[in-house]
N, CA and C atoms as an extended XYZ file, in Angstrom:
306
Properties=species:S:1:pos:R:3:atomname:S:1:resname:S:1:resid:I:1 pbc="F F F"
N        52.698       68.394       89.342 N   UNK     1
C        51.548       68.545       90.222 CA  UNK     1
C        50.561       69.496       89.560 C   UNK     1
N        49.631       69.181       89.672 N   UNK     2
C        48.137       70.371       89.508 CA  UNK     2
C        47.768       71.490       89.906 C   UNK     2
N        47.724       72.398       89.307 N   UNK     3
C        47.405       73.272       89.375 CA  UNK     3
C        46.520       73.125       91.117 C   UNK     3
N        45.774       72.753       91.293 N   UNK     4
C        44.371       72.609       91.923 CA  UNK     4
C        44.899       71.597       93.007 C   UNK     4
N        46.401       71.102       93.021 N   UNK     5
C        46.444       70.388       93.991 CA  UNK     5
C        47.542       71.648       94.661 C   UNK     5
N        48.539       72.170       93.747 N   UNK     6
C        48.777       73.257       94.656 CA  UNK     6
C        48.168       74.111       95.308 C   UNK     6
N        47.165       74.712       94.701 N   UNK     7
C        46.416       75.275       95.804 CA  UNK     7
C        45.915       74.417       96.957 C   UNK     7
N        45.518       73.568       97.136 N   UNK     8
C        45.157       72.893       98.318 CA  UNK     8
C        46.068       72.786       99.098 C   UNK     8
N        47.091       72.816       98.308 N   UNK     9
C        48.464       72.315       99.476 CA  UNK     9
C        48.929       73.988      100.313 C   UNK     9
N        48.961       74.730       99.649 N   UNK    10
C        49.236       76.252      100.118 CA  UNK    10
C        47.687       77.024      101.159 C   UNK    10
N        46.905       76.242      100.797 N   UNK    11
C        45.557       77.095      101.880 CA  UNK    11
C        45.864       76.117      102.799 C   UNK    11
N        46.158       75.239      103.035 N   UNK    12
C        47.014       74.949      104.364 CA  UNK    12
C        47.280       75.337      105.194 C   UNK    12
N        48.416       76.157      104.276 N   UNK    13
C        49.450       76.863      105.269 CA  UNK    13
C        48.903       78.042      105.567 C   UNK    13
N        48.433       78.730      104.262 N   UNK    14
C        47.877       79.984      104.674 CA  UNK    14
C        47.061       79.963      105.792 C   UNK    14
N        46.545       79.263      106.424 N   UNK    15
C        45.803       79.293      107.798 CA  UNK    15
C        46.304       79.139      108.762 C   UNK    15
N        47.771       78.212      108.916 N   UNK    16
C        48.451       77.866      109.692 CA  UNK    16
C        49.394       79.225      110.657 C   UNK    16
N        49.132       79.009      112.041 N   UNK    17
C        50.222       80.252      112.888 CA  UNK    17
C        51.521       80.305      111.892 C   UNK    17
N        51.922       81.492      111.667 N   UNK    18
C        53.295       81.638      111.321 CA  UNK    18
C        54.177       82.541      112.279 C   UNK    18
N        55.986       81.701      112.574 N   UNK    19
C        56.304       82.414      113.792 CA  UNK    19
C        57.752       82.972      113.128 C   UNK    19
N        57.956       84.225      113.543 N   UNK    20
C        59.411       84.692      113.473 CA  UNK    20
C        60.637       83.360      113.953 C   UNK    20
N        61.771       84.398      114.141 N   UNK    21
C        62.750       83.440      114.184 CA  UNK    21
C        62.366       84.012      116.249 C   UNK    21
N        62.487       84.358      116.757 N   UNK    22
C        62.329       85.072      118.355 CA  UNK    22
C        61.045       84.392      118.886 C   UNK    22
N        59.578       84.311      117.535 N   UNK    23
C        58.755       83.594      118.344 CA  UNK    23
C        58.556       82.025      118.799 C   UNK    23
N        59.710       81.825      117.421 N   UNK    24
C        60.041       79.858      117.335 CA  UNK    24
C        60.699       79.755      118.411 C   UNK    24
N        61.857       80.482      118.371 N   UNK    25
C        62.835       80.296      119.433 CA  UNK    25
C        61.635       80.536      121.094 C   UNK    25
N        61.279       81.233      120.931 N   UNK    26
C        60.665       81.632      122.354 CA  UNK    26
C        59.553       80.448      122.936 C   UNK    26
N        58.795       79.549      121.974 N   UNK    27
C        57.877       78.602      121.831 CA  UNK    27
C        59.054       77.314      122.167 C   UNK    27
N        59.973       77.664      121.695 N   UNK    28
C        60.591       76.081      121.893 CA  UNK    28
C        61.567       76.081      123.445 C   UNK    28
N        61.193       77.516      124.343 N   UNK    29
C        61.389       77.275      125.121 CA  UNK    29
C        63.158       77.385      125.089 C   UNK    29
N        63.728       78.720      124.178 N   UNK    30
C        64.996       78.393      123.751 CA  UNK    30
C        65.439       79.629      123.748 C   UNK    30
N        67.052       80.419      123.286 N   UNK    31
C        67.254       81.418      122.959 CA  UNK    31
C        67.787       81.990      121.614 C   UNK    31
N        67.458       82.730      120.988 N   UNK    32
C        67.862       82.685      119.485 CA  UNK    32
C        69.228       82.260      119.241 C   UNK    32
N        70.185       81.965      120.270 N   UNK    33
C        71.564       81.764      119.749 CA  UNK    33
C        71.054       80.259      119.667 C   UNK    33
N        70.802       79.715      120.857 N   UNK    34
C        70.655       77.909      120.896 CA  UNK    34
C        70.144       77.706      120.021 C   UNK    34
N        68.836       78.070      119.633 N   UNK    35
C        68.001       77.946      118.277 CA  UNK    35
C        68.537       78.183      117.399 C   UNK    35
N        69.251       78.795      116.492 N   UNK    36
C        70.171       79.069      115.491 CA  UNK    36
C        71.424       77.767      115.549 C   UNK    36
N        72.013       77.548      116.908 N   UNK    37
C        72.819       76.602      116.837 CA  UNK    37
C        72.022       74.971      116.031 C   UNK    37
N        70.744       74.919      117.180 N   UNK    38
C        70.501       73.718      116.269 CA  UNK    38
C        69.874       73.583      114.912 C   UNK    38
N        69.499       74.985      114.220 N   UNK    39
C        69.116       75.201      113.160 CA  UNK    39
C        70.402       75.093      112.179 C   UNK    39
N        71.678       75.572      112.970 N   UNK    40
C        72.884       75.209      111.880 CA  UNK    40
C        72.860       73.440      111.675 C   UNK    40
N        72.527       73.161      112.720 N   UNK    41
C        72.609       71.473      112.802 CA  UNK    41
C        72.060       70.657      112.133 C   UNK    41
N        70.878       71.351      111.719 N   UNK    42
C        69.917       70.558      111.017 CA  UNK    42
C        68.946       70.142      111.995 C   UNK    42
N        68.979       70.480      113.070 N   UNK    43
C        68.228       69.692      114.141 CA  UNK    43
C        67.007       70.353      114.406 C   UNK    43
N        66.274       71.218      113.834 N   UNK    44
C        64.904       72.161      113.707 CA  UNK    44
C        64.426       71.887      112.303 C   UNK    44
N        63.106       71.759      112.573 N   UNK    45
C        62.263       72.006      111.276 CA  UNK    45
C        62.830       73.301      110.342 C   UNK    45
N        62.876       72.885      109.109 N   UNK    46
C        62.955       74.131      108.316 CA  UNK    46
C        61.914       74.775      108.071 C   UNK    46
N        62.320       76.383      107.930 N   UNK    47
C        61.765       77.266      107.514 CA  UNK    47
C        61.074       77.489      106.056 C   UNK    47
N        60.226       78.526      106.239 N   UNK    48
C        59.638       78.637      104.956 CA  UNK    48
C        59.782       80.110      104.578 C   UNK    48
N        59.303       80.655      103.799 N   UNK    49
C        60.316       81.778      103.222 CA  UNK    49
C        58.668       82.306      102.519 C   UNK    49
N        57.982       83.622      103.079 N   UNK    50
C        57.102       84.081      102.684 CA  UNK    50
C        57.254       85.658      102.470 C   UNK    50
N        57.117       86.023      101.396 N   UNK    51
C        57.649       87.210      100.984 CA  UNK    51
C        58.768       87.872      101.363 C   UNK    51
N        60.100       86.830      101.782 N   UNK    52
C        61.026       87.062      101.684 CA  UNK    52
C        61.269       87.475      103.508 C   UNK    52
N        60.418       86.774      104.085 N   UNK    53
C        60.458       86.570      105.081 CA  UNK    53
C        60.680       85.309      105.765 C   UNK    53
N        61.166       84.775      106.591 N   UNK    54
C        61.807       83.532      107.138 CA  UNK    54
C        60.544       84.154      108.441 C   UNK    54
N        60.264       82.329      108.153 N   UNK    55
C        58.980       82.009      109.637 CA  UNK    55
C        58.947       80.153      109.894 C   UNK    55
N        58.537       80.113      110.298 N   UNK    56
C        57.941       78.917      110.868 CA  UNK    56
C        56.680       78.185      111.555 C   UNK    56
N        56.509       77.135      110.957 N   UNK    57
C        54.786       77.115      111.238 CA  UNK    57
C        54.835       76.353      112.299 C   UNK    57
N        53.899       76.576      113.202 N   UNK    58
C        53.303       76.605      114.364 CA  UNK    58
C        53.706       75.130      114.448 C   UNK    58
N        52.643       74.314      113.398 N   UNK    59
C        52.480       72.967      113.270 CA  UNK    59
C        53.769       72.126      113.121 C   UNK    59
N        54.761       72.705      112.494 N   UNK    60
C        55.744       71.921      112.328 CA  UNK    60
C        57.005       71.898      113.717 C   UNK    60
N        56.903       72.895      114.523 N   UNK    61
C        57.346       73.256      115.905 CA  UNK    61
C        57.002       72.410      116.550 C   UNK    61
N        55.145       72.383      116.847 N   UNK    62
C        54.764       71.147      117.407 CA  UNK    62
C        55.385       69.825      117.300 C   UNK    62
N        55.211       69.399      115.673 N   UNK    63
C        55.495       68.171      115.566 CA  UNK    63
C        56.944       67.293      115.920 C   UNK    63
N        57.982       68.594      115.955 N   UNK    64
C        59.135       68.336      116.335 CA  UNK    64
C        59.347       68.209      117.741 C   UNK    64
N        58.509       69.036      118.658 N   UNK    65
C        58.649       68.471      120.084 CA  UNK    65
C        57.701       67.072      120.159 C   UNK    65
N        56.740       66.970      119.595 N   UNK    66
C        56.517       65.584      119.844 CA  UNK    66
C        57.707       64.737      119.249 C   UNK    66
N        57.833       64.745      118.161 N   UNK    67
C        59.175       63.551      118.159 CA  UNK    67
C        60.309       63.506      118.638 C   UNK    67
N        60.479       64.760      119.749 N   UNK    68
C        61.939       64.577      120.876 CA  UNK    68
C        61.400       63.603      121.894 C   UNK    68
N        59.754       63.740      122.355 N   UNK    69
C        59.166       63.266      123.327 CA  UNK    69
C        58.312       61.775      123.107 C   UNK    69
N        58.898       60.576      123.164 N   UNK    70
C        58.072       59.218      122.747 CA  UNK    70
C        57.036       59.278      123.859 C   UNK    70
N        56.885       59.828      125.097 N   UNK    71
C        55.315       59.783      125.435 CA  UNK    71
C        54.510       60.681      124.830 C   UNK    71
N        54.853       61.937      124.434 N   UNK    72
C        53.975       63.057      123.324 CA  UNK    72
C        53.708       62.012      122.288 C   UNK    72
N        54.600       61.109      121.517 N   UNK    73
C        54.217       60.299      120.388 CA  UNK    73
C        53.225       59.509      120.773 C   UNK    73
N        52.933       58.663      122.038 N   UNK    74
C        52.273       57.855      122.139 CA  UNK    74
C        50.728       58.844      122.544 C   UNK    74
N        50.481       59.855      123.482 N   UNK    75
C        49.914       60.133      123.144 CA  UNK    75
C        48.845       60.655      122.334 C   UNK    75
N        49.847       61.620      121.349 N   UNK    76
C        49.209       62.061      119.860 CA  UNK    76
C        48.307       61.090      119.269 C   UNK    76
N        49.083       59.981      119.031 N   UNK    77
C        48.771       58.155      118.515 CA  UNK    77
C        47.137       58.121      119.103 C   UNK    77
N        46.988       57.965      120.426 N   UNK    78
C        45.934       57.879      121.525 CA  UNK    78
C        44.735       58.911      120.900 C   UNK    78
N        44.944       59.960      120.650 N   UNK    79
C        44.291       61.059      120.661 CA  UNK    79
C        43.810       61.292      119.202 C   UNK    79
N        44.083       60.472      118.055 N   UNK    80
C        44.023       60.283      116.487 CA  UNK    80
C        43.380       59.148      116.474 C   UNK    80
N        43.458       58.507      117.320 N   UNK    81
C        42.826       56.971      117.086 CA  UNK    81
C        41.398       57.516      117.618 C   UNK    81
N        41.204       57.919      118.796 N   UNK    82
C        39.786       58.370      119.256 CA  UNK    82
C        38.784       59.161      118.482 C   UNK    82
N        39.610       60.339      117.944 N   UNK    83
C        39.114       61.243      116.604 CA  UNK    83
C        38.578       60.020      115.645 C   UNK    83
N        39.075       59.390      115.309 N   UNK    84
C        38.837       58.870      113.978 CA  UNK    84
C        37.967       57.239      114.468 C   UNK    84
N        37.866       56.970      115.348 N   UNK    85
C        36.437       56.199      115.887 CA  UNK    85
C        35.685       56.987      116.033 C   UNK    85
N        35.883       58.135      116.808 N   UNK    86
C        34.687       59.172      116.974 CA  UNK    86
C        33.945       59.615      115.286 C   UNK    86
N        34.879       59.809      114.266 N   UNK    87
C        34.384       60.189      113.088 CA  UNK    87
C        33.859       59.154      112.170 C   UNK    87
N        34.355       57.543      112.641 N   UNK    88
C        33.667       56.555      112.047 CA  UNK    88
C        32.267       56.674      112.872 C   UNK    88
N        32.117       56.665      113.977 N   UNK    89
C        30.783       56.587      115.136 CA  UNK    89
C        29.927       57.173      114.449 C   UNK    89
N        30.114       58.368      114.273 N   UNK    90
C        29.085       59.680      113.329 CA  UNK    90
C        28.777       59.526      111.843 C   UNK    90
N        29.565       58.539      111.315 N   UNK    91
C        29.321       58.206      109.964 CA  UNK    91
C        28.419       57.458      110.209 C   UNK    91
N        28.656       56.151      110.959 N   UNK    92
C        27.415       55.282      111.127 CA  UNK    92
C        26.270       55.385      111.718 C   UNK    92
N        26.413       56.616      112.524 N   UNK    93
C        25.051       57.241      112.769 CA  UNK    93
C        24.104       57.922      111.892 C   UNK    93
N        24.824       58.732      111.012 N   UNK    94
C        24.593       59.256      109.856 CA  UNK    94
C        24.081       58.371      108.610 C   UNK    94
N        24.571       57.776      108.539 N   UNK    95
C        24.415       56.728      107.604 CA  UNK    95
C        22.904       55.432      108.061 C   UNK    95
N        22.747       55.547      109.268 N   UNK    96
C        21.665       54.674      109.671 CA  UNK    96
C        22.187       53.251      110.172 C   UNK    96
N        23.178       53.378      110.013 N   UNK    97
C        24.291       51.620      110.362 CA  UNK    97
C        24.085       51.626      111.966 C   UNK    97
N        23.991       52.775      112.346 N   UNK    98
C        24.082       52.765      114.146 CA  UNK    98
C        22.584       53.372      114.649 C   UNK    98
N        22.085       52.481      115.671 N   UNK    99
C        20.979       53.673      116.063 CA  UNK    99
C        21.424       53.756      117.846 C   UNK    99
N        20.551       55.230      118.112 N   UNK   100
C        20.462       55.507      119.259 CA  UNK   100
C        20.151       54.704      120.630 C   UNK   100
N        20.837       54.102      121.604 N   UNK   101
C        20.309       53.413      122.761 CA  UNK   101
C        19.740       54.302      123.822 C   UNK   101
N        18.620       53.876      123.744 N   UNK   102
C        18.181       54.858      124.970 CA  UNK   102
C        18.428       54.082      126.976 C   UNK   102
């Protein structure tokens, strides 16, 4: 990989919430023992390891309760599809392909 693509891939994260092991657990609505249990399991997103610190990103917490939840999935789905008509809409406005109805 590139130089220049790692960085893109790490300012990512660097922006991204980062949570202890108490604030994951506390977000997922859990207690550090249960959370640890399903972390022995494999059943939690893994961690990332930042100066020798163990955290967890916000985003990847999320994404794991949506995939316990198939209506969170279908929503998300719903809510990406609209974004991205909405961002084609503005291209073609932008672009002159669309004009204004009054």
């Amino acid at each position: 990989m590139a130089a220049h693509q790692k960085a893109e891939i790490s300012l990512g994260i660097l922006h991204q919430k980062k949570m202890n092991i108490s604030e994951a657990a506390a977000a997922l609505g859990m207690s550090r023992t249960t959370f640890n249990k399903h972390r022995a399991a494999g059943q939690l997103p893994h961690s990332i390891s930042i100066a020798g610190r163990e955290v967890w990103l916000e985003s990847d917490l999320e994404q794991w309760i949506v995939d316990q939840n198939p209506h969170l999935q279908k929503e998300r789905l719903l809510r990406q599809s609209v974004q991205a008509a909405g961002k084609k809409l503005e291209a073609m406005r932008n672009s002159g392909q669309l004009k204004a109805v009054n």
